[in-house]
C-alpha positions as CSV (number, residue, x, y, z in Angstrom):
1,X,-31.3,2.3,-6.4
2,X,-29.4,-1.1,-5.7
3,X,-31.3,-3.8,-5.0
4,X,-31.1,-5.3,-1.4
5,X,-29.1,-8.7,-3.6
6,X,-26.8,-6.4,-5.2
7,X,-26.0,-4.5,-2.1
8,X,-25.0,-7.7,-0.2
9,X,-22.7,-8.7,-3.0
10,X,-20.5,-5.6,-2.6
11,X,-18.8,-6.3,1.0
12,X,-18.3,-9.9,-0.4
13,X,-17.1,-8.8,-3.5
14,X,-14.4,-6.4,-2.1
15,X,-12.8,-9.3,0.3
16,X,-13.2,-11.8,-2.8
17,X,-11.0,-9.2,-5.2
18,X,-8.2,-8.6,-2.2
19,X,-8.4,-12.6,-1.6
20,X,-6.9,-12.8,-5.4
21,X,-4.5,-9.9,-5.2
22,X,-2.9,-10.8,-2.4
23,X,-2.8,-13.7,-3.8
24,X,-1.3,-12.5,-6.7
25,X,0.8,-10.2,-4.9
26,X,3.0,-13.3,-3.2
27,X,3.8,-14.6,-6.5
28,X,6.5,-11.4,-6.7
29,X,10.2,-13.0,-5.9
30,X,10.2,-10.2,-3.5
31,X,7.0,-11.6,-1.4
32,X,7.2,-15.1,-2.1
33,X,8.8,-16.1,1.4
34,X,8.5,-13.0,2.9
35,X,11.8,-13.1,4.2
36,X,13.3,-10.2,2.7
37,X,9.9,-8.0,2.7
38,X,6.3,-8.6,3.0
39,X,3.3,-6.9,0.8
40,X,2.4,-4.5,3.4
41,X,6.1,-3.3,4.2
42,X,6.4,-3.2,0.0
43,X,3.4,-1.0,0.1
44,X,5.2,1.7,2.7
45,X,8.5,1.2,0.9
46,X,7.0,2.5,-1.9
47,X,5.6,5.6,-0.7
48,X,8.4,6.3,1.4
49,X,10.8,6.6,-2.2
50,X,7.6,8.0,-4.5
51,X,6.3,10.6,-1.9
52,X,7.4,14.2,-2.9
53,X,9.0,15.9,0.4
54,X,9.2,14.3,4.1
55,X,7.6,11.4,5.1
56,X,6.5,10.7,8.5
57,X,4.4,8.1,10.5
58,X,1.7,10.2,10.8
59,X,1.6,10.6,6.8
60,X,1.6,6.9,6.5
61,X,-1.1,6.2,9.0
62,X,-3.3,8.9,7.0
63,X,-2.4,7.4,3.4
64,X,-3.4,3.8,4.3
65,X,-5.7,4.1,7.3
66,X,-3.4,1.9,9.7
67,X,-2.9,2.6,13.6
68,X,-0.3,4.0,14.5
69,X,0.7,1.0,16.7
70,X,0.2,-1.2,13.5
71,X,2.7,1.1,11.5
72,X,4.8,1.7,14.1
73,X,5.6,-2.2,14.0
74,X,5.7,-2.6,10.4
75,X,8.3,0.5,10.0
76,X,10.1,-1.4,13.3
77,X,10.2,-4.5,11.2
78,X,11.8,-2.6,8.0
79,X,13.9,-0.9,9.7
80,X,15.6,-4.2,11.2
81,X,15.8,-5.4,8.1
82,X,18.1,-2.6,6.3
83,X,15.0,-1.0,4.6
84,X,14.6,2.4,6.3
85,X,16.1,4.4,8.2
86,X,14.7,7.2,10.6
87,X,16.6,10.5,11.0
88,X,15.4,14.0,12.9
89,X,14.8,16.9,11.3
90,X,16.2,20.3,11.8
91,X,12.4,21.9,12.9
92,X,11.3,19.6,15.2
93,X,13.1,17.1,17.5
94,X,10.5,15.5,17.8
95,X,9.7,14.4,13.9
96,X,11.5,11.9,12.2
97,X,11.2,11.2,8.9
98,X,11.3,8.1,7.0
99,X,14.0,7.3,4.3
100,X,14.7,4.8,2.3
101,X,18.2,2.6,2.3
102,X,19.9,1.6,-0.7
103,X,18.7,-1.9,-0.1
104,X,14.8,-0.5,0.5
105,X,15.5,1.1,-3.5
106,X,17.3,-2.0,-4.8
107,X,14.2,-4.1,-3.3
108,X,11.2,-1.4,-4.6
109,X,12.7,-1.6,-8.0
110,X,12.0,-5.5,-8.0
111,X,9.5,-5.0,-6.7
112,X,8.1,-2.0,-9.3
113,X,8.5,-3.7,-12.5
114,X,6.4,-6.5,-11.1
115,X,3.3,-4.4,-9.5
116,X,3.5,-2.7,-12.8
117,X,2.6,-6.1,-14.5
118,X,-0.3,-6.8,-11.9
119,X,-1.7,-3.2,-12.4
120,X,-1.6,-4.1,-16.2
121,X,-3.1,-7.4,-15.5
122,X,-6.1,-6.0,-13.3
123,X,-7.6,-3.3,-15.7
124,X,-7.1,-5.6,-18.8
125,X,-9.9,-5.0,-21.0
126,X,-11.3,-2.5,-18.5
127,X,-11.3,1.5,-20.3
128,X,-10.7,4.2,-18.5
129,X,-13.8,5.6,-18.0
130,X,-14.6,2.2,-16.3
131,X,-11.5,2.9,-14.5
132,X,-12.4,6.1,-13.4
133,X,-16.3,5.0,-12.1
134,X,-14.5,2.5,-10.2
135,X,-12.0,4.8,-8.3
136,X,-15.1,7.0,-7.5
137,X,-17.1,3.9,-6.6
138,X,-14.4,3.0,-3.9
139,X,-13.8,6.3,-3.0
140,X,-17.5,6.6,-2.3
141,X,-17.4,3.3,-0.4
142,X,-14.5,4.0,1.7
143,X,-16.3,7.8,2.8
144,X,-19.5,5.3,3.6
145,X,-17.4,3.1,5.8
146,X,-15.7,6.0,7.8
147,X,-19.3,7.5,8.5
């Protein structure tokens, strides 16, 4: 069992680790401004292009745990900017799905071979079995927090 020290670290220790990657994050060309895309939009842009099949609001909202109001602004704001496009589907007038523009996969392609260089940066000296206890850790945090 945890001691009651430990446990208080945890919450502190979460918002100290996204303090330095966002951080880190706004050092990509991409981000540095925030002109042409911010971290958040990068994040959907790259699911949008690397998610097999449709993608939909709904699926976004799901994947990240946003609102729907705060997606719905954030895919407003990419779409403004040339990222995305929305288009109906055959089934169901009222779906759209999310695609990507050529200038959403010029920008996620910047923007890949730099996350890949974080990623690489973050689990330095970490294995994988350390790797893997920490994905369940989260994932055991993040079912706490929905409780």
């Amino acid at each position: 069992m945890a001691s009651a020290e430990n446990r208080a670290e945890v919450g502190k220790t979460i918002k100290v680790l996204s303090n330095y990657l966002n951080r880190r994050l706004l050092q990509i060309p991409a981000f540095k401004n925030q002109e042409e895309i911010t971290p958040v939009q990068g994040m959907l842009l790259g699911f949008i292009i690397e998610e097999e099949g449709d993608v939909f609001q709904k699926d976004i909202e799901e994947m990240f745990s946003l609102r729907r109001s705060t997606v719905s602004g954030v895919l407003s704001a990419m779409e403004g900017s040339g990222l995305i496009v929305r288009e109906h589907v055959e089934y169901d007038a009222r779906l759209r799905k999310i695609c990507a523009t050529e200038k959403g996969r010029k920008v996620h392609s910047l923007i890949k071979s730099e996350l890949g260089a974080i990623e690489y940066q973050i689990t330095a000296a970490i294995s994988d079995e350390e790797i893997t206890a920490f994905l369940h850790t989260a994932e055991k945090i993040k079912r706490n927090l929905l409780q």
